[in-house]
C-alpha positions in Angstrom: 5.8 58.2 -16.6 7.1 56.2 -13.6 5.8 55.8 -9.9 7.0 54.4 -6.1 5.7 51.7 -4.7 8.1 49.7 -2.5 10.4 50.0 -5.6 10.5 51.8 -9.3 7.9 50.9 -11.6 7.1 52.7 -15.1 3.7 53.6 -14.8 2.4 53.0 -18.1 3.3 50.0 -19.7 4.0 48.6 -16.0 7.5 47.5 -15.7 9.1 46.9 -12.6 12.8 47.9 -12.1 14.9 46.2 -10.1 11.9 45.4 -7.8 12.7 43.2 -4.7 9.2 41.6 -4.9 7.7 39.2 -7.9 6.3 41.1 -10.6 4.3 40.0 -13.9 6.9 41.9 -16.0 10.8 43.1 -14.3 13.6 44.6 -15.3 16.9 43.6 -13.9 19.7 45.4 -14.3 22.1 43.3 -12.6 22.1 40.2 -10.7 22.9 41.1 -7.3 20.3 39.9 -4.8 19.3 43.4 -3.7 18.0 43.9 -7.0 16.4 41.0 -8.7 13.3 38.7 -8.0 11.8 35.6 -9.4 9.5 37.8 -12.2 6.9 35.9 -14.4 9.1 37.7 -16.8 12.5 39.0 -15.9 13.9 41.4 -18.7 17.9 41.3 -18.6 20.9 41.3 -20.9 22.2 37.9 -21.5 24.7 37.3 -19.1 22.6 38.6 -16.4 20.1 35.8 -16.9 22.3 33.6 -16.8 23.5 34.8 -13.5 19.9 35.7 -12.7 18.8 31.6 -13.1 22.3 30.1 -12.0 21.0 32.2 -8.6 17.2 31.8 -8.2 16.6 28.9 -10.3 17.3 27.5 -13.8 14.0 27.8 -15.0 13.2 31.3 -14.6 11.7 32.8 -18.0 14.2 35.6 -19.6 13.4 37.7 -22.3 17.0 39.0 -23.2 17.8 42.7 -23.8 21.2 42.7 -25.6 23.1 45.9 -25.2 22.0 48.4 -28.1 19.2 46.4 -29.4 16.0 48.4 -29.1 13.3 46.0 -27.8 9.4 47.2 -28.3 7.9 46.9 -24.9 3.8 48.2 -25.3 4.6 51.4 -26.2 8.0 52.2 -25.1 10.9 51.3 -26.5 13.7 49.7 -24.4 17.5 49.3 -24.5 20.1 48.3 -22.4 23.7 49.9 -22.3 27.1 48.6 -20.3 26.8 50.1 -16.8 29.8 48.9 -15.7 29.2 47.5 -12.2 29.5 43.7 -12.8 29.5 41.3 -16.1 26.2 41.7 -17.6 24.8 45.0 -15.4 22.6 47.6 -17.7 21.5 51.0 -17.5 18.1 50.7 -19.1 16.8 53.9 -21.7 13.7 53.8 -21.7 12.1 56.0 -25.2 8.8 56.8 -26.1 7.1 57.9 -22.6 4.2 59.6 -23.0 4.6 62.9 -21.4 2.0 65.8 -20.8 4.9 67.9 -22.6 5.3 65.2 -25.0 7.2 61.9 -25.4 10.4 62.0 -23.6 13.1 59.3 -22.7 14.4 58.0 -19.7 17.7 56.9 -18.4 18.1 54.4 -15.4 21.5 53.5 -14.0 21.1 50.4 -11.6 24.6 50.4 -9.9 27.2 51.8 -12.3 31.1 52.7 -12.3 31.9 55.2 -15.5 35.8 53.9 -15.0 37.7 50.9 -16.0 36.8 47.1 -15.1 38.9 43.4 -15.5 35.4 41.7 -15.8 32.8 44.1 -16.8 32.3 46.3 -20.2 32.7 50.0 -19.7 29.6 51.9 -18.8 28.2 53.7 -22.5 25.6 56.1 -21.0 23.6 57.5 -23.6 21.9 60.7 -23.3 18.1 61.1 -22.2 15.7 64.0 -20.9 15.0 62.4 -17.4 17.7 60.2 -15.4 16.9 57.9 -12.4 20.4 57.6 -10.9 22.0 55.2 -7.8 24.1 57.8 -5.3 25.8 55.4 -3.4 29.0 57.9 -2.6 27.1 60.6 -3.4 29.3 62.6 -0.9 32.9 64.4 -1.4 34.5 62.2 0.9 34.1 59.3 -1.4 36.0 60.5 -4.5 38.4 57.8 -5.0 42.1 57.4 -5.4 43.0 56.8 -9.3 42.2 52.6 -9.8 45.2 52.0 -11.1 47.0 53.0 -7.5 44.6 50.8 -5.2 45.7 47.8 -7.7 49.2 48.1 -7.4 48.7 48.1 -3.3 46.7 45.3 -3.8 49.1 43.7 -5.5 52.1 44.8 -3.2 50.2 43.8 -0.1 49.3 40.4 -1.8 53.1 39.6 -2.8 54.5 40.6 0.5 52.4 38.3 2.4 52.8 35.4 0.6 56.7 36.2 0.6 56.6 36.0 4.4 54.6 32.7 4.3 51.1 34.0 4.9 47.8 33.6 3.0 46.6 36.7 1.7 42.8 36.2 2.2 40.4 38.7 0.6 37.3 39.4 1.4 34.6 40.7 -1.5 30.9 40.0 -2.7 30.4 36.4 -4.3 29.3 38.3 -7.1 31.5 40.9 -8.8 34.2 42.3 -6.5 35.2 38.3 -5.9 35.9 38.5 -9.8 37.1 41.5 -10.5 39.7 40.9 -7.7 40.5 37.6 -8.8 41.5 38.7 -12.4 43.5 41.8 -11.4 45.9 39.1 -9.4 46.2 36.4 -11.4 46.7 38.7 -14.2 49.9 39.8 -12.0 50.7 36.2 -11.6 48.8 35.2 -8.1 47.0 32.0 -8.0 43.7 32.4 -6.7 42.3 30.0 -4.6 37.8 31.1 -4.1 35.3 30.3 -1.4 33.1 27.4 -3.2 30.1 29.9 -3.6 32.4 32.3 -5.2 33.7 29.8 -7.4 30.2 28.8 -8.9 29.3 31.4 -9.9 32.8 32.4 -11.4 32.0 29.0 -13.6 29.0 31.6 -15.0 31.9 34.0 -15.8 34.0 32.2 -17.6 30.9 30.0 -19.6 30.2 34.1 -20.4 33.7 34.6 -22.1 35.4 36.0 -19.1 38.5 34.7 -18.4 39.6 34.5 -14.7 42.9 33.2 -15.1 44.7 30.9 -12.6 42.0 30.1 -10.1 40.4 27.2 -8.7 37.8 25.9 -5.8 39.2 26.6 -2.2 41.6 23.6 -1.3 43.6 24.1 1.9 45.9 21.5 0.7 46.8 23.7 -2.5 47.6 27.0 0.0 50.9 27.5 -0.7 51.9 30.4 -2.9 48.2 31.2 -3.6 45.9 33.9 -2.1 42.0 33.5 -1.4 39.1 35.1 -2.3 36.4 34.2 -0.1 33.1 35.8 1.4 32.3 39.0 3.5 33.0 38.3 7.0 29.9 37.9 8.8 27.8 36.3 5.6 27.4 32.8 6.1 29.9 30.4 5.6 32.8 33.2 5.2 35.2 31.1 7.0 37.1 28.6 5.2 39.1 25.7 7.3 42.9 25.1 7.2 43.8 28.9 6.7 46.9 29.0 9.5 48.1 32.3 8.9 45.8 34.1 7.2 46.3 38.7 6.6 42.6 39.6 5.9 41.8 42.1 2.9 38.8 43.8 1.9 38.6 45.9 -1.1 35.5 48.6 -1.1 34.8 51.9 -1.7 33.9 52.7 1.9 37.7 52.0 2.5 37.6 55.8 2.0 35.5 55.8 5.6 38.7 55.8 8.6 37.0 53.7 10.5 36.0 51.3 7.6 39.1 48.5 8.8 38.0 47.9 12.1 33.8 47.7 10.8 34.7 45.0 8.2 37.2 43.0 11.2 40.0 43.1 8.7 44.0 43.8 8.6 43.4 46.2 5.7 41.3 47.8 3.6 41.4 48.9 0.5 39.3 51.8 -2.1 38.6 49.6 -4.7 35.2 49.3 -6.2 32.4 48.7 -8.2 29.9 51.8 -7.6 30.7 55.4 -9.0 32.3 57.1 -6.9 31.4 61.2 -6.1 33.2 62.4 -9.1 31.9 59.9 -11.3 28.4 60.6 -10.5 28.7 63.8 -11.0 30.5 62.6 -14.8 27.4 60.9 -15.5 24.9 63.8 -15.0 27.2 65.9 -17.4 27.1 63.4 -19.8 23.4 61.9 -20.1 22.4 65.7 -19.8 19.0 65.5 -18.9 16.3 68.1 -17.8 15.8 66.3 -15.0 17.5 63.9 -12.4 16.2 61.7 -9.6 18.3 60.4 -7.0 18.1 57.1 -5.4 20.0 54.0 -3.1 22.9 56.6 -1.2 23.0 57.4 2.1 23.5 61.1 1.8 20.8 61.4 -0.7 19.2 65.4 0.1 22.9 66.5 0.3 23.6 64.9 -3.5 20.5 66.6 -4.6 21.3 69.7 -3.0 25.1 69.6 -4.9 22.9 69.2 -7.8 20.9 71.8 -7.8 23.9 74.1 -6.3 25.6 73.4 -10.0 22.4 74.1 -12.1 20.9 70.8 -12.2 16.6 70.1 -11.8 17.4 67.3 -9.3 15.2 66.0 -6.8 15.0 63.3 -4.4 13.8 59.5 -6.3 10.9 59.0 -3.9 9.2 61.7 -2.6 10.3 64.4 -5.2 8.9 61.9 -8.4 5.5 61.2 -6.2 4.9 64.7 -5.8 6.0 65.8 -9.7 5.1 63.1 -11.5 2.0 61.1 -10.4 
């Protein structure tokens, strides 16, 4: 059915997914770097090839995958659904798998978020026998605070500081969390101001449909009134010149971590983000209800697994519990 080797492939017809390597024929469920490579083919909903070539080249081949429109790959059948994470980002079912017990479908999630997003349509998970799920906060400790409340800090910690004459700078992933948070405050009537890299690839947004609102390229000579979105500190090219007095934001869902402020270098820190967090995962499972779930990309992965199972679930570990089961 599927198979490890230095990523998730199905096994037969080979398809890579989300393979870090180049690959004759690869699924890409979103267009974040940790997930994509230049394919001979590269298999993607529409706006995550346009990402996917506005990012690693404008002639890379696409074969698009539309959300809900089965697409006849060898045997299989494939279809994408809104996972929620960014614009364009797909869980991938996967139907017609050839199956000593039979055929059987599968469910992959890529990185998802079940809740509510300014820039992204709401994850659709269908149901599916077998589900290949990312864990990220696969751990209590991460079950966020309601969205709605980490906005309105955001936006109270925004206003403040440009009452007092400071340049609320935050700090988010060039692709995603940059946009996200850059609708919910001009939406709330902040100007956003975005780190040129940002701001490219926020023109692939808004060619998409998306509308970002009041925002432009960085311009220290447009500061006033305005906050700015820029890079991650300590990516390349973060800082942005002119910025007297700047408050430093970042907005992730490792906020939830104590010690999270002072690891990103920041003022604050906010719970906002684009993964499920524990609850959610655990919404998902309950919802695709599958016989089986595999469990990949968290850092407490055996202890998810082991919550799993504790509730009923077949769950195993992604890469040494599919080798042993399923090769």
């Amino acid at each position: 059915m599927f198979h490890w080797d230095r990523g998730l492939f199905l096994s037969r017809p080979r398809l890579a997914i989300d393979v870090q390597r180049q690959q004759p024929h690869g699924f890409i469920s979103h267009a974040h770097h940790d997930h994509m490579a230049r394919h001979t083919r590269a298999y993607c909903t529409p706006e995550t090839g346009m990402l996917y070539r506005h990012r690693l080249g404008s002639g890379r081949t696409v074969v698009e995958l539309p959300w809900g429109k089965p697409y006849d790959f060898g045997d299989v059948r494939l279809t994408t659904h809104p996972a929620g994470h960014c614009l364009g980002s797909a869980m991938l079912l996967v139907e017609g798998l050839k199956t000593p017990e039979g055929e059987q479908s599968l469910l992959y999630t890529g990185d998802f978020k079940l809740g509510n997003s300014a820039t992204a349509k709401k994850a659709d998970p269908p149901t599916a026998d077998v589900l290949l799920t990312e864990c990220t906060f696969g751990d209590p400790r991460f079950a966020l605070p309601p969205r709605e409340q980490t906005i309105e800090e955001l936006i109270l910690l925004v206003k403040a500081t440009i009452d007092r004459g400071q340049t609320p700078v935050v700090h988010a992933y060039e692709l995603g969390k940059a946009q996200e948070v850059t609708r919910i405050l001009t939406s709330c009537g902040v100007a956003v101001l975005q780190h040129p890299a940002i701001f490219a690839v926020s023109q692939v947004y808004q060619q998409c449909g998306v509308d970002l609102g009041a925002v432009q390229c960085f311009d220290s000579e447009l500061l006033e009134g305005r906050a700015v979105v820029t890079l991650p500190k300590r990516s390349a090219g973060y800082r942005l010149a002119g910025i007297a007095r700047p408050v430093s934001i970042a907005v992730t869902g490792w906020a939830m971590d104590e010690r999270s402020a002072g690891r990103w270098e920041v003022d604050h820190v906010l719970p906002l983000s684009d993964h499920a967090d524990f609850t959610e995962l655990l919404e998902l499972v309950e919802r695709v209800n599958p016989r089986q779930v595999y469990c990949l990309h968290g850092p407490r992965l055996k202890e998810f697994v082991a919550h799993l199972c504790e509730l009923g679930h077949d769950a195993h570990l992604a890469h040494d519990g599919f080798q042993r089961r399923l090769f």
